[in-house]
Each structure stands twice: as C-alpha cells, then as structure tokens.
PyMOL Python script that loads the backbone (N, CA, C, O; Angstrom):
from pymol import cmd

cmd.read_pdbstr("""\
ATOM      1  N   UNK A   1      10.329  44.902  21.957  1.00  0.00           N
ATOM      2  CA  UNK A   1       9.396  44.878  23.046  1.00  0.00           C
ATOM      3  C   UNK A   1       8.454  46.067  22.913  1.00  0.00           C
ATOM      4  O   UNK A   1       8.856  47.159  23.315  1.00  0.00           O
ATOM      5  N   UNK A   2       6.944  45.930  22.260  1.00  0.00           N
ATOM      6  CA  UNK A   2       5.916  46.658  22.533  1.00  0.00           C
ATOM      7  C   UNK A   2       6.224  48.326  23.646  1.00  0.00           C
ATOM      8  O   UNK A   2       6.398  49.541  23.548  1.00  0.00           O
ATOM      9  N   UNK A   3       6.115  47.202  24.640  1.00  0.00           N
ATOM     10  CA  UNK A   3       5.659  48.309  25.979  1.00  0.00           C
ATOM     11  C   UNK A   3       7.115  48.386  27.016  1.00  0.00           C
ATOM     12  O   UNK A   3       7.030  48.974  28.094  1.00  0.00           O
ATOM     13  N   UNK A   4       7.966  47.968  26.733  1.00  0.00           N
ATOM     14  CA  UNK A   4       9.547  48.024  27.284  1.00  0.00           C
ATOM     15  C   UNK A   4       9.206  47.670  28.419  1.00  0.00           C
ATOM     16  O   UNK A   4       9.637  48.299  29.386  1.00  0.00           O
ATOM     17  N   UNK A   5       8.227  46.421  28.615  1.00  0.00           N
ATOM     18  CA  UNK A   5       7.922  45.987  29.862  1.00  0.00           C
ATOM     19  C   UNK A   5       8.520  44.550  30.276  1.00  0.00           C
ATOM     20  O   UNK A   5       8.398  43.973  31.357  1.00  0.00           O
ATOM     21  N   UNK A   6       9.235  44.112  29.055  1.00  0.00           N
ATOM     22  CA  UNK A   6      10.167  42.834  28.947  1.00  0.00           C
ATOM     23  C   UNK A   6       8.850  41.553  28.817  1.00  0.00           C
ATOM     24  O   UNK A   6       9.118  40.379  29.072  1.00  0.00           O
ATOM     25  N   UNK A   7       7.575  41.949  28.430  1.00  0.00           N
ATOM     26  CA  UNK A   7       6.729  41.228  28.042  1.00  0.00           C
ATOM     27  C   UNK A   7       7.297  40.527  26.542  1.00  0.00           C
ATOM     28  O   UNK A   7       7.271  39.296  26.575  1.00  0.00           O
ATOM     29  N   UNK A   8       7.624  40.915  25.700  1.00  0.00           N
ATOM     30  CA  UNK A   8       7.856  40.417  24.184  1.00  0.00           C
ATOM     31  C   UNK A   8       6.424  41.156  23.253  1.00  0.00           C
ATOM     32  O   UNK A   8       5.524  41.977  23.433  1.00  0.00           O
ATOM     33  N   UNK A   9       6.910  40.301  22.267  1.00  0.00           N
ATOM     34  CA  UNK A   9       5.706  41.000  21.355  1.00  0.00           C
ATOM     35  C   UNK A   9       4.338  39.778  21.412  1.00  0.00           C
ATOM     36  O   UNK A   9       4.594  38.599  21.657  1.00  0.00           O
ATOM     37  N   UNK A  10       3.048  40.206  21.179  1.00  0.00           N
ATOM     38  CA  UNK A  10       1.943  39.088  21.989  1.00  0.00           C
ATOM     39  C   UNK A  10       2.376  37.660  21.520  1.00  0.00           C
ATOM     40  O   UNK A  10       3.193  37.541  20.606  1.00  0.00           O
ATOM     41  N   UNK A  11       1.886  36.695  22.080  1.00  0.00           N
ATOM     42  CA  UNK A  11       1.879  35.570  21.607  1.00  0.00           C
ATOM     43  C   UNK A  11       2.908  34.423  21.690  1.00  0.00           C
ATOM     44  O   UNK A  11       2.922  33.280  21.233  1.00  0.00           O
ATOM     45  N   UNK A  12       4.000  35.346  22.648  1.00  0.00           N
ATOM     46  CA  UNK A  12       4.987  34.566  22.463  1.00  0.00           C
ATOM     47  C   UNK A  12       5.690  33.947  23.966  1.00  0.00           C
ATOM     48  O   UNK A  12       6.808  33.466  24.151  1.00  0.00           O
ATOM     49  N   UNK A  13       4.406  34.203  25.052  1.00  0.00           N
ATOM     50  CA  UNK A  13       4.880  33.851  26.520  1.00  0.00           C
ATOM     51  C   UNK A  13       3.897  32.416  26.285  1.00  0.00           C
ATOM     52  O   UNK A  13       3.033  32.118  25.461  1.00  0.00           O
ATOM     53  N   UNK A  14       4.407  31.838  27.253  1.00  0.00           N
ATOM     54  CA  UNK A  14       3.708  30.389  27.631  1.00  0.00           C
ATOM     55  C   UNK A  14       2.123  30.674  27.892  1.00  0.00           C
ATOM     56  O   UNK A  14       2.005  31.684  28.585  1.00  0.00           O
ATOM     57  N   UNK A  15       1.120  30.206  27.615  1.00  0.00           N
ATOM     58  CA  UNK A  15      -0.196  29.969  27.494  1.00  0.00           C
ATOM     59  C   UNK A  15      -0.847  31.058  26.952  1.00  0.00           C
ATOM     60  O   UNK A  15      -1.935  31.471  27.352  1.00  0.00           O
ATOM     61  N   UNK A  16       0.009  31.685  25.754  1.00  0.00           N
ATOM     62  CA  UNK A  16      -0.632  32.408  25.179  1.00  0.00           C
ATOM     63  C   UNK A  16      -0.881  31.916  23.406  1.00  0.00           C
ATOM     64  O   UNK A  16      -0.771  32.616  22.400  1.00  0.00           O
ATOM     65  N   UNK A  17      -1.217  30.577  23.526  1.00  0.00           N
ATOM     66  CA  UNK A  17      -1.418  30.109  21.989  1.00  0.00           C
ATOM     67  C   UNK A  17      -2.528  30.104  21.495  1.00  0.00           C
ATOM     68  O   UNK A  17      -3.261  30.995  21.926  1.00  0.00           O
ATOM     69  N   UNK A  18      -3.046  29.301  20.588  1.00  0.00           N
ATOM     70  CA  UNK A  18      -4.052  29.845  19.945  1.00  0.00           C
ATOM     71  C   UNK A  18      -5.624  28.613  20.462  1.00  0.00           C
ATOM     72  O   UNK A  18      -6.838  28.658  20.264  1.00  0.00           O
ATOM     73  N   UNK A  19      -4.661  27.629  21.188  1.00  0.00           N
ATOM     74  CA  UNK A  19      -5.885  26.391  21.139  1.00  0.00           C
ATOM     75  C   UNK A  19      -6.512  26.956  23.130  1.00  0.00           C
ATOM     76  O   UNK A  19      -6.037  27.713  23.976  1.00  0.00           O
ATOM     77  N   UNK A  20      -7.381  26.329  23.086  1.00  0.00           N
ATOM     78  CA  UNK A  20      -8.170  26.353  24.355  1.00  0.00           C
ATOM     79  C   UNK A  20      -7.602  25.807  25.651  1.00  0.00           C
ATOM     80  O   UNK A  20      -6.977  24.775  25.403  1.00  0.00           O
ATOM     81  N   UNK A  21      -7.585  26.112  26.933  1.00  0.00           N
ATOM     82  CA  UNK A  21      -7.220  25.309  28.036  1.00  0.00           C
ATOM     83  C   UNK A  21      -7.779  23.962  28.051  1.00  0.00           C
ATOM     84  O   UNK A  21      -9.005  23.918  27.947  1.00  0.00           O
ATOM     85  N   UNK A  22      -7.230  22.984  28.144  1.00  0.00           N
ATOM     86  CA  UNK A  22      -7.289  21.783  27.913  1.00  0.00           C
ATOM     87  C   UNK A  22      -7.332  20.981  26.766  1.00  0.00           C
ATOM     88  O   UNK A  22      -7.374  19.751  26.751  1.00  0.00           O
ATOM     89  N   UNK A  23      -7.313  22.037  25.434  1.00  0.00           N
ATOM     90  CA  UNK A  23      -7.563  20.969  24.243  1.00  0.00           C
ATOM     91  C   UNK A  23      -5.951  20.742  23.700  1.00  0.00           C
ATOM     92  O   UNK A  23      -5.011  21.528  23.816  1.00  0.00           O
ATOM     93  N   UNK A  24      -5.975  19.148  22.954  1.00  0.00           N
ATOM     94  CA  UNK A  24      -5.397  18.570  23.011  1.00  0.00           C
ATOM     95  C   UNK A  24      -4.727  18.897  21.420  1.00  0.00           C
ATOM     96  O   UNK A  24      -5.413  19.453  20.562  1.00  0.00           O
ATOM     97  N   UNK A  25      -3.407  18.504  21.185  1.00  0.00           N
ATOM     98  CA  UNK A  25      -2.302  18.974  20.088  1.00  0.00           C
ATOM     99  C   UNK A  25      -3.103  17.608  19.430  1.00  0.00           C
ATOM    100  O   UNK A  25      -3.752  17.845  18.411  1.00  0.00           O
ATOM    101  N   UNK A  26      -3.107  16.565  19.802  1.00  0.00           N
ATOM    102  CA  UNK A  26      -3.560  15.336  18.997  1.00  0.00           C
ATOM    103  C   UNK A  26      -5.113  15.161  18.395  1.00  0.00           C
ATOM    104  O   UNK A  26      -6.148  15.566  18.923  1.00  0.00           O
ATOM    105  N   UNK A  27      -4.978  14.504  17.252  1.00  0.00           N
ATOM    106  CA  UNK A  27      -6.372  14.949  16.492  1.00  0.00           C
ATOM    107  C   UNK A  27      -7.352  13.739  17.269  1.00  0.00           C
ATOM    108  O   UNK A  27      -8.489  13.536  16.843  1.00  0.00           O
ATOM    109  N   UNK A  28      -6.786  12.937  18.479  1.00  0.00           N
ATOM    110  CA  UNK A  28      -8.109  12.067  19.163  1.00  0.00           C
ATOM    111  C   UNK A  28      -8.384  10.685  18.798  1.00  0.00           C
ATOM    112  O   UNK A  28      -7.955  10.264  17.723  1.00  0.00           O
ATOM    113  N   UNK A  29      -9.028   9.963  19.549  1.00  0.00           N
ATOM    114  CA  UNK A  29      -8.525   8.776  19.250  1.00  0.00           C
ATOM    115  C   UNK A  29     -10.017   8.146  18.183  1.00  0.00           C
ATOM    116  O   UNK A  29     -10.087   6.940  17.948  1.00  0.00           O
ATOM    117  N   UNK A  30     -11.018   9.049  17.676  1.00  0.00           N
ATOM    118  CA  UNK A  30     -11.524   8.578  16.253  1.00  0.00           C
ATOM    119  C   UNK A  30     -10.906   9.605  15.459  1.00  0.00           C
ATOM    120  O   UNK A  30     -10.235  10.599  15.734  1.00  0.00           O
ATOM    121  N   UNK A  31     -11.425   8.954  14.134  1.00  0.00           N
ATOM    122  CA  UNK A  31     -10.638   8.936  12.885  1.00  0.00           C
ATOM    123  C   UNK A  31     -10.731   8.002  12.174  1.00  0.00           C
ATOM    124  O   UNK A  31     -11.315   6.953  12.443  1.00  0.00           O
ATOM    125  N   UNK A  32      -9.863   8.417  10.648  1.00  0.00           N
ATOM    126  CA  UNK A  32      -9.489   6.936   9.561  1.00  0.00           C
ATOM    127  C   UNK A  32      -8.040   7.026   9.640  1.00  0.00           C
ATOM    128  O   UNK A  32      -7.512   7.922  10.300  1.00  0.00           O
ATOM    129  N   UNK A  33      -7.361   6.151   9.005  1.00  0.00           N
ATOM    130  CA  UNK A  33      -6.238   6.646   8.433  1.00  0.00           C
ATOM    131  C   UNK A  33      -6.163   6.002   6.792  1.00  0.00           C
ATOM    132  O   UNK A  33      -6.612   4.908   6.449  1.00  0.00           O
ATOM    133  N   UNK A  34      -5.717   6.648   6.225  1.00  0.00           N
ATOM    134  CA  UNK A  34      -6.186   6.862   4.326  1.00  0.00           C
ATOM    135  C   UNK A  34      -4.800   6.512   3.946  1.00  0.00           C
ATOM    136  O   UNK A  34      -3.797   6.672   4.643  1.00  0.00           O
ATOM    137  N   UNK A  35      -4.865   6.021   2.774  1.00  0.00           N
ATOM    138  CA  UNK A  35      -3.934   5.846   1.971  1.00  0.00           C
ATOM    139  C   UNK A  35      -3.642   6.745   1.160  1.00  0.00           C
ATOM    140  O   UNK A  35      -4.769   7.077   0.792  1.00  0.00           O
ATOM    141  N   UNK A  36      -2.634   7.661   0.374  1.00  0.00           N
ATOM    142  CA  UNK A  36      -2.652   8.702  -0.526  1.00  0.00           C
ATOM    143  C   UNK A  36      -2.826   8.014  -1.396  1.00  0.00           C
ATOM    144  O   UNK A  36      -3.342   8.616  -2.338  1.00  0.00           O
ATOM    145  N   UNK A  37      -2.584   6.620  -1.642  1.00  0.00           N
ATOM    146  CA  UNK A  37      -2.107   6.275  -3.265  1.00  0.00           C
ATOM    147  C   UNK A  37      -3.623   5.578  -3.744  1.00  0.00           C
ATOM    148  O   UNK A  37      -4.184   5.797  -4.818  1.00  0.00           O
ATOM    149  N   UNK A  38      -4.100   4.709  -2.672  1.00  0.00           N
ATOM    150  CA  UNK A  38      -4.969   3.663  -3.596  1.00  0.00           C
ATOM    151  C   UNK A  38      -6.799   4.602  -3.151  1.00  0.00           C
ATOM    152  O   UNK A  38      -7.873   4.712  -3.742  1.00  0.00           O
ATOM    153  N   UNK A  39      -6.154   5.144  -1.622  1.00  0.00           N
ATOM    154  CA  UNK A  39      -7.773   5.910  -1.307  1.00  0.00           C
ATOM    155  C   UNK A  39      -8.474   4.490  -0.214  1.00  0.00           C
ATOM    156  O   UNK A  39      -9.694   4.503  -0.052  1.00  0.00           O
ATOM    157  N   UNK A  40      -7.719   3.449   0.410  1.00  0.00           N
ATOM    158  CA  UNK A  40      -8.308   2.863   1.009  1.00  0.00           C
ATOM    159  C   UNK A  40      -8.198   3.521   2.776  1.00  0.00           C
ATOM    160  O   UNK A  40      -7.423   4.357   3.240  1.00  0.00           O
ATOM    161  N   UNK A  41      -9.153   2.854   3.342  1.00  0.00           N
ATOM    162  CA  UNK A  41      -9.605   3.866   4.520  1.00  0.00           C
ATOM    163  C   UNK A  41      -9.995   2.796   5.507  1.00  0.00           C
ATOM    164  O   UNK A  41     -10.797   1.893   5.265  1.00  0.00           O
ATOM    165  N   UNK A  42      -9.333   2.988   6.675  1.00  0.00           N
ATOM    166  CA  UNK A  42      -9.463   1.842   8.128  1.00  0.00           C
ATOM    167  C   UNK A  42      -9.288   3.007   8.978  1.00  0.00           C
ATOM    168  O   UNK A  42      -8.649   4.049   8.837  1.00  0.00           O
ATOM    169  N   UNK A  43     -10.078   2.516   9.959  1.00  0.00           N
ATOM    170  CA  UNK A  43     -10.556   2.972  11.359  1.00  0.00           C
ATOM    171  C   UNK A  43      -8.663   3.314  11.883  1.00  0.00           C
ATOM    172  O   UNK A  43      -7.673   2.605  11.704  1.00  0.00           O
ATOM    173  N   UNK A  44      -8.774   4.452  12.442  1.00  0.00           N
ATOM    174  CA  UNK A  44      -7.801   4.802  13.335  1.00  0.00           C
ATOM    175  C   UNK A  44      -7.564   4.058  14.780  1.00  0.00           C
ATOM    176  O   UNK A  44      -8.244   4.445  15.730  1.00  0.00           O
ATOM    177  N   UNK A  45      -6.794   3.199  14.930  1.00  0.00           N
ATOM    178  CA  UNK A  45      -6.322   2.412  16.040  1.00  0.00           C
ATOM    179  C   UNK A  45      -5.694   3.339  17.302  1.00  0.00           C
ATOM    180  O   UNK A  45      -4.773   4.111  17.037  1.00  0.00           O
ATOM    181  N   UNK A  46      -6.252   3.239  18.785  1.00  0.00           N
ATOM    182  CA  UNK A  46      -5.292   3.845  19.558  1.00  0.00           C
ATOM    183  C   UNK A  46      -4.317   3.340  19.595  1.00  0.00           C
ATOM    184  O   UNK A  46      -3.986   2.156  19.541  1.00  0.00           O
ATOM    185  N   UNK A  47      -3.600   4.582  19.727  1.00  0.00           N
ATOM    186  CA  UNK A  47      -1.629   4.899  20.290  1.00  0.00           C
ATOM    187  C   UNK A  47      -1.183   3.411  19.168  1.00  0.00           C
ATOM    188  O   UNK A  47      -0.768   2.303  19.508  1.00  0.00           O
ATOM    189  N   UNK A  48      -1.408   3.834  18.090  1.00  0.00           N
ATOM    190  CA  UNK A  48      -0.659   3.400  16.227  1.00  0.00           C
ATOM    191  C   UNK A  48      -1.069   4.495  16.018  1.00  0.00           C
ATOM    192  O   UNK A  48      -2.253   4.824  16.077  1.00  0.00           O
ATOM    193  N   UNK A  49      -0.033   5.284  15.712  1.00  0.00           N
ATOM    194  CA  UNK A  49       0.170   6.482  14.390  1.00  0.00           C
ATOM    195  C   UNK A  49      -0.327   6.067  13.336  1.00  0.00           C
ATOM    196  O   UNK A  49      -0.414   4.840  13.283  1.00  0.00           O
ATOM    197  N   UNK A  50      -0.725   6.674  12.385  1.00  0.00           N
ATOM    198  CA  UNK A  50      -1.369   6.387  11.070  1.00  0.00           C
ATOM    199  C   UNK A  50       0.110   5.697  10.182  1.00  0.00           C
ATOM    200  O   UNK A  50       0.417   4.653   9.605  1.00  0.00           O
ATOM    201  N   UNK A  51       0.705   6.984  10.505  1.00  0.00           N
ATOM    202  CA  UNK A  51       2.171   6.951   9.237  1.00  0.00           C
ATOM    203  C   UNK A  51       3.112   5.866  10.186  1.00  0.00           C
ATOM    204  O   UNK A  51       4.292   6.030   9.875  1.00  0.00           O
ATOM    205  N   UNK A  52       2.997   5.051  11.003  1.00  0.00           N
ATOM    206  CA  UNK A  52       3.478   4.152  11.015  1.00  0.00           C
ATOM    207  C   UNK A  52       2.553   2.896  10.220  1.00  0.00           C
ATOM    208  O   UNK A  52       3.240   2.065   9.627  1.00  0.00           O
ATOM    209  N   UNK A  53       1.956   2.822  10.202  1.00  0.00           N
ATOM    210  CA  UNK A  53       0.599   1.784   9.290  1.00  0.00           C
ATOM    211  C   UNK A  53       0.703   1.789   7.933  1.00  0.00           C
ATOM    212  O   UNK A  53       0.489   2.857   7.360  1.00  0.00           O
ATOM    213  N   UNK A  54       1.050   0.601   7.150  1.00  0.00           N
ATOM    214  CA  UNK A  54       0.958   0.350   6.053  1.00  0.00           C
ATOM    215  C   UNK A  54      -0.403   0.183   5.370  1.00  0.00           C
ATOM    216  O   UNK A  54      -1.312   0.277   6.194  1.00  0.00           O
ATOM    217  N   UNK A  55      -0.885  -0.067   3.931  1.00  0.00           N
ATOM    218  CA  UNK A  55      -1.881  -0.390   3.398  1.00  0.00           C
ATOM    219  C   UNK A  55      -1.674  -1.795   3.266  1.00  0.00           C
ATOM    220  O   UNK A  55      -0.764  -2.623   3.205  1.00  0.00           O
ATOM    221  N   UNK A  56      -3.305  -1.671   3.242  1.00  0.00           N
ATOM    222  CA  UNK A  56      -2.945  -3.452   3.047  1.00  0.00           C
ATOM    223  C   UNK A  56      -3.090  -3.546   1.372  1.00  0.00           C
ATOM    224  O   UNK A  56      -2.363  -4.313   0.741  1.00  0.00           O
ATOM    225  N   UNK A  57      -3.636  -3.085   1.011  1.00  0.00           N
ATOM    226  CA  UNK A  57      -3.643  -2.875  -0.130  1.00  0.00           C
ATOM    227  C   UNK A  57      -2.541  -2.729  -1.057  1.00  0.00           C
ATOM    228  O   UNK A  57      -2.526  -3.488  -2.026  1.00  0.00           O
ATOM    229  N   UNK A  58      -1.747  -1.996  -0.938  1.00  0.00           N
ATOM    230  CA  UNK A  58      -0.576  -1.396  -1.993  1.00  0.00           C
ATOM    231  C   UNK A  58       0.575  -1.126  -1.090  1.00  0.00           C
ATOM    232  O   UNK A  58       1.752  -0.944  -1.404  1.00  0.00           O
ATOM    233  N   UNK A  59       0.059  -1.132   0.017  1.00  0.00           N
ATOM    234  CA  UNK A  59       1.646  -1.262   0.961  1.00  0.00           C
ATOM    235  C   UNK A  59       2.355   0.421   1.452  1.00  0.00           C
ATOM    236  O   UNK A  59       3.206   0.698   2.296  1.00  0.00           O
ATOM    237  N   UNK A  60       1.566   1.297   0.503  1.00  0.00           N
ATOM    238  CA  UNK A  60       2.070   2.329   0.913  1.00  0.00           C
ATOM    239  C   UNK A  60       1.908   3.258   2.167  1.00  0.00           C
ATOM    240  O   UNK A  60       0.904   2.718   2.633  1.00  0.00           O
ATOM    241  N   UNK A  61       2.130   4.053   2.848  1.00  0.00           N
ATOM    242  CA  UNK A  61       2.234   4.460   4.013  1.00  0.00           C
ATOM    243  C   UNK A  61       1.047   5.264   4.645  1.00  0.00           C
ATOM    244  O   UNK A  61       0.742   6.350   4.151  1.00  0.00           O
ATOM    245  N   UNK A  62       0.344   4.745   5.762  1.00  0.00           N
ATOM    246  CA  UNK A  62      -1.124   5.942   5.822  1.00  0.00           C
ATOM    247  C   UNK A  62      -1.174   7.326   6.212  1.00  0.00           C
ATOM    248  O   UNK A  62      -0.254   7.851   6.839  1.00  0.00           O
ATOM    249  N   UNK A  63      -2.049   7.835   5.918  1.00  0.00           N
ATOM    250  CA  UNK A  63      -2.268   9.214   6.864  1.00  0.00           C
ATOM    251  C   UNK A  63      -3.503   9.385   7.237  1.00  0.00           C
ATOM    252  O   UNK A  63      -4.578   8.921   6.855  1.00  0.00           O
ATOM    253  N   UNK A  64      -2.965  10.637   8.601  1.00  0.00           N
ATOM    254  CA  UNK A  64      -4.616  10.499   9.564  1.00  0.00           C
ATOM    255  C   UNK A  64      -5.292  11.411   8.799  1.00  0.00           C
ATOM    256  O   UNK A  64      -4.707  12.173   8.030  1.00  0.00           O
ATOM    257  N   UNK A  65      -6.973  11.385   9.012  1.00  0.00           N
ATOM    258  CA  UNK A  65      -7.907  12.168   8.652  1.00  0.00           C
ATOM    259  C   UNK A  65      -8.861  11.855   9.784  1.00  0.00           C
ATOM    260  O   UNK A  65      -8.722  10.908  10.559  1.00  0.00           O
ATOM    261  N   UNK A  66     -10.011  12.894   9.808  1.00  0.00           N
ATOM    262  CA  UNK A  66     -10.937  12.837  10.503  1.00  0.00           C
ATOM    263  C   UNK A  66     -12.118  12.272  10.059  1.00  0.00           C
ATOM    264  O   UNK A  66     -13.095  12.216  10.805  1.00  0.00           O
TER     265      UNK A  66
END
""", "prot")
cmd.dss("prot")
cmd.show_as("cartoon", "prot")
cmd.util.cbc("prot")
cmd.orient("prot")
C-alpha cells in the first residue's frame, strides 16, 4: 500500500480502468467476421459471436475484426 491508506496500489479499485464511462468491453455490433484459413469475410451478425460461425467456405471457425 502506497500511502498506508488501505487504498492499494493505483488501478486496482473499481472504476479505475483504463476504458471511458460508458464504453463498452464489446467491439459493437458492426464489423466482419474473417476466416484465418481461407481470408473469406461476412458482415458481423448481432448477438452471433464470430467464433461461434463457421465458414462457408472451408468450414473453419471465424473471428471478429473491425
């Protein structure tokens, strides 16, 4: 403890993180979600996770991007 004030050391009490009041942990509802393997790219669907989404292509598993 810094200041033996039972504060902790910075950063580590509730609303002291690094993102803004009100912004959101989730990257939002545009986007793609990409394939690693083949590089094919579809519109991000609300509330479907990317990495639940297959390719249609090659079948392998997506991920989000912006």
């Amino acid at each position: 403890m810094p200041r033996k004030d039972a504060t902790g050391p910075t950063g580590t009490r509730a609303g002291t993180g690094r993102r803004r009041a009100g912004e959101s942990v989730a990257t939002g509802i545009d986007g793609y979600c990409i394939c690693p393997k083949c590089g094919d790219k579809t519109k991000h669907q609300r509330a479907v996770p990317c990495n639940l989404t297959k390719c249609s292509k090659c079948g392998e598993t997506m991920v989000r991007s912006d």
